[in-house]
N, C-alpha and C positions, 0 to 999 in steps of 0.2 A: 692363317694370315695371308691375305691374298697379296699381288704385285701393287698395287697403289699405297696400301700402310707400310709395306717395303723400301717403297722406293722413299718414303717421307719418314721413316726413322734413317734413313741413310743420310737426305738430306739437313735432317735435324741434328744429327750426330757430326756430319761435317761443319754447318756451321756453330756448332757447337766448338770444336776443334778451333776453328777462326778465331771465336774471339778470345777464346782461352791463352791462344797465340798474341795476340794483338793486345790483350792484360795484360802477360808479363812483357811484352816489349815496353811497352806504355809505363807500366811501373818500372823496368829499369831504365829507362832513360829519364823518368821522373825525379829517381834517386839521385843519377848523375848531377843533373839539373840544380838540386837543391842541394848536393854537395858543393860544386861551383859557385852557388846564390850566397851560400854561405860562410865559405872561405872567402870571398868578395866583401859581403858585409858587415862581420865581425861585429854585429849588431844584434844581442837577443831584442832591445825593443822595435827593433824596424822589422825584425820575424817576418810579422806578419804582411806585411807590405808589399818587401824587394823578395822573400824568398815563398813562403808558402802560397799567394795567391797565383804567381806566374808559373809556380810547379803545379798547381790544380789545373788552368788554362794550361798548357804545354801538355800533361797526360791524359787531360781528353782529348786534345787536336789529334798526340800520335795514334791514341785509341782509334778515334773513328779513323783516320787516315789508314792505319795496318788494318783495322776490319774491312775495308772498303776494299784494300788492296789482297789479301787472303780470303774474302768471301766468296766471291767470282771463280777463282779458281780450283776453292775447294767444291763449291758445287758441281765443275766442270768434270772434277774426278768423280762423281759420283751420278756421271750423267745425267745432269739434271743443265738445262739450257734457260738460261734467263731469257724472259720475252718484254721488251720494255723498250719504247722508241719506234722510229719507221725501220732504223738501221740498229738492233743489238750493239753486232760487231763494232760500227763505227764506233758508238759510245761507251761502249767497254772497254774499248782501245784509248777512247781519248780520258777517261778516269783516270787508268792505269799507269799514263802516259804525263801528259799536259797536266790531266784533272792533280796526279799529286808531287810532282815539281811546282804545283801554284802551292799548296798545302806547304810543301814543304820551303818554300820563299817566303812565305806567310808569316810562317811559324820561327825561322832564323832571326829573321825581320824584328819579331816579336821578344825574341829572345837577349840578340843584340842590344834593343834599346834598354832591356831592364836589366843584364851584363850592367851597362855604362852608369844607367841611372844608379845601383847597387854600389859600383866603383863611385861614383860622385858621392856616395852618400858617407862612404869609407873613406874618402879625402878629406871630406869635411870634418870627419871624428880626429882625423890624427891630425888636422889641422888645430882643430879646438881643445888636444887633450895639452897637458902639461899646469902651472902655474904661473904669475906673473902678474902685473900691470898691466901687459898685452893681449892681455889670452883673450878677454872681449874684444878685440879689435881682429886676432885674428880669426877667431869665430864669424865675426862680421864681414872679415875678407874670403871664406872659404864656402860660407853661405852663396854670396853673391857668385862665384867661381863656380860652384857646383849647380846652379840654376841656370848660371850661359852653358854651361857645357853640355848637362841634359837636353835644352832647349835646340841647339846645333845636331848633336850626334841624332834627337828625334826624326829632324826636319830632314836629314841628310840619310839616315837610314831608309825612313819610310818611301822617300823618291825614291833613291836607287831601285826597291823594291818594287814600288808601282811601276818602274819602268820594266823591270823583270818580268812581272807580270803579264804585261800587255803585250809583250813578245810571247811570251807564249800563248795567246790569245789569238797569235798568229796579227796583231795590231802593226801596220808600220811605224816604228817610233821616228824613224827621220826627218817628219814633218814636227815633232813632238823637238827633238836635237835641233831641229835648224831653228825653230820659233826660240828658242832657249837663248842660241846663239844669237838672234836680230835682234832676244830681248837685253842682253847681255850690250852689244852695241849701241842699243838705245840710252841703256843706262851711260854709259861710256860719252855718250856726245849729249847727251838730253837731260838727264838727270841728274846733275852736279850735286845737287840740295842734300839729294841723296847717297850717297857718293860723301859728300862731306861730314855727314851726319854718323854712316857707318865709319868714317878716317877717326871724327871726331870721339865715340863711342867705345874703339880699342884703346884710344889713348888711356879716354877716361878709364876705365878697365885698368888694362896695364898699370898707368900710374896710381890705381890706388885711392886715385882723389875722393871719393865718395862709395859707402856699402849699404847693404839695402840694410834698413834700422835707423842710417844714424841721423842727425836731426840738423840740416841743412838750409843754406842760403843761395837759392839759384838765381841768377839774374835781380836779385829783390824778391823772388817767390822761396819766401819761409815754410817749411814742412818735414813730415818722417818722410823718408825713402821707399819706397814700396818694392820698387819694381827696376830692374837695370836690364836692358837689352842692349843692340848694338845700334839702335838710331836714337829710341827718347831714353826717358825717363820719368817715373812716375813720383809725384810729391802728394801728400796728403796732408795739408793746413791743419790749425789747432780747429778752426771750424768744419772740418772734413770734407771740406770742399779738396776734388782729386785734381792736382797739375800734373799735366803731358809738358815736357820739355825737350825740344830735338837738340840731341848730342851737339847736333853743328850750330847751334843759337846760343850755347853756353857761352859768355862773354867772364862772368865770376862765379866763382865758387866759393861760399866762406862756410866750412863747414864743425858746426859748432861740439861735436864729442866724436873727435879725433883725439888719440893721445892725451895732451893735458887742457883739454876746452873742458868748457862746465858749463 
């Protein structure tokens, strides 16, 4: 066996070794993953949704992420030099380095929002479990509760993270911070409408007054509720024709299967 098929079962054997490593990492933080998913959701029919598909997605990120990160250096041991690039070295460094703090921002990121989304869905069930009069109404309140909250923790995770990001991208984000801030002031002196619409939006929320299902009168515009966010709302007519209503334009609400309406 001469030194060239030598050196390539060394090579083969170590990355062999790699991803054998980067399997069980992968599978026990998979485990973990889907223990947490699951103690969260307390839900066999959502199974499939909030726990087994973001544990498939999460154990191949960490896979490829630990083989990328044990490949390189197991070759190194077995003197074998990766040639890829004008600069190797730079790019090896920045994998190793930047390339998986992005990975691993990515994948929190990712993680986080389906934690919250799993919790919102577990709110909803012990909101809706019990008996009563009420229990369709509180279904209907925790429904709506659980799709703002999803909707906010998405929008507010995934920034943070995009800004993570782009710092390590080596991006300056201060011109990204200061525009946030003019836009932040613009809203503040320029955009009341809007401004009023989200004031108006929490009330609605908070108080209650309307759940997405129930079968409502806004301003004179009759329809089922579809959709509650924090500026409109959305109505759908017995002709299915879809009303946008901004929170801040609500004048009345007469909302017909509340408690004892019929």
């Amino acid at each position: 066996m001469n030194r060239f098929q030598t050196n390539w079962l060394e090579v083969l054997l170590a990355l062999s070794l790699a991803m054998a490593a980067a399997y069980l990492v992968a599978d026990l933080v998979g485990r973990i993953v889907q223990s947490i998913l699951r103690a969260v959701v307390a839900d066999r029919g959502a199974e499939t949704r909030f726990v087994d598909h973001p544990r498939r997605i999460i154990r191949l990120v960490i896979f490829l992420v630990t083989a990328v990160a044990l490949s390189f250096p197991a070759l190194n041991l077995v003197g074998y030099r990766t040639r890829f690039g004008s600069n190797p070295e730079t790019v090896l460094r920045w994998v190793l380095d930047a390339g998986l703090r992005i990975a691993v921002i990515a994948l929190c990121a990712y993680l986080i929002v389906h934690i919250g989304s799993a919790a919102a869905r577990r709110f909803e069930l012990e909101m809706s479990r019990g008996s009563g009069p009420d229990i369709h109404e509180r279904s209907k309140r925790a429904n709506t509760l659980g799709r703002l909250l999803q909707k906010t923790l998405s929008t507010l995770v995934f920034g943070i993270a995009a800004l993570m990001i782009l710092r390590e991208l080596d991006v300056d984000i201060t011109p990204v911070l200061t525009g946030a801030g003019i836009i932040g002031l613009a809203v503040g002196f320029g955009a009341q409408t809007l401004v009023k619409d989200i004031i108006a939006g929490l009330f609605v929320i908070a108080e209650d007054q309307v759940r997405i299902g129930d079968m409502v009168d806004i301003n004179g515009i009759g329809g089922t509720v579809e959709d509650i966010n924090l500026r409109t709302i959305r109505l759908r007519d017995l002709e299915g024709t879809l009303h946008t209503v901004a929170n801040g334009e609500i004048r009345t609400v007469a909302n017909r299967s509340k408690d004892f309406a019929y």
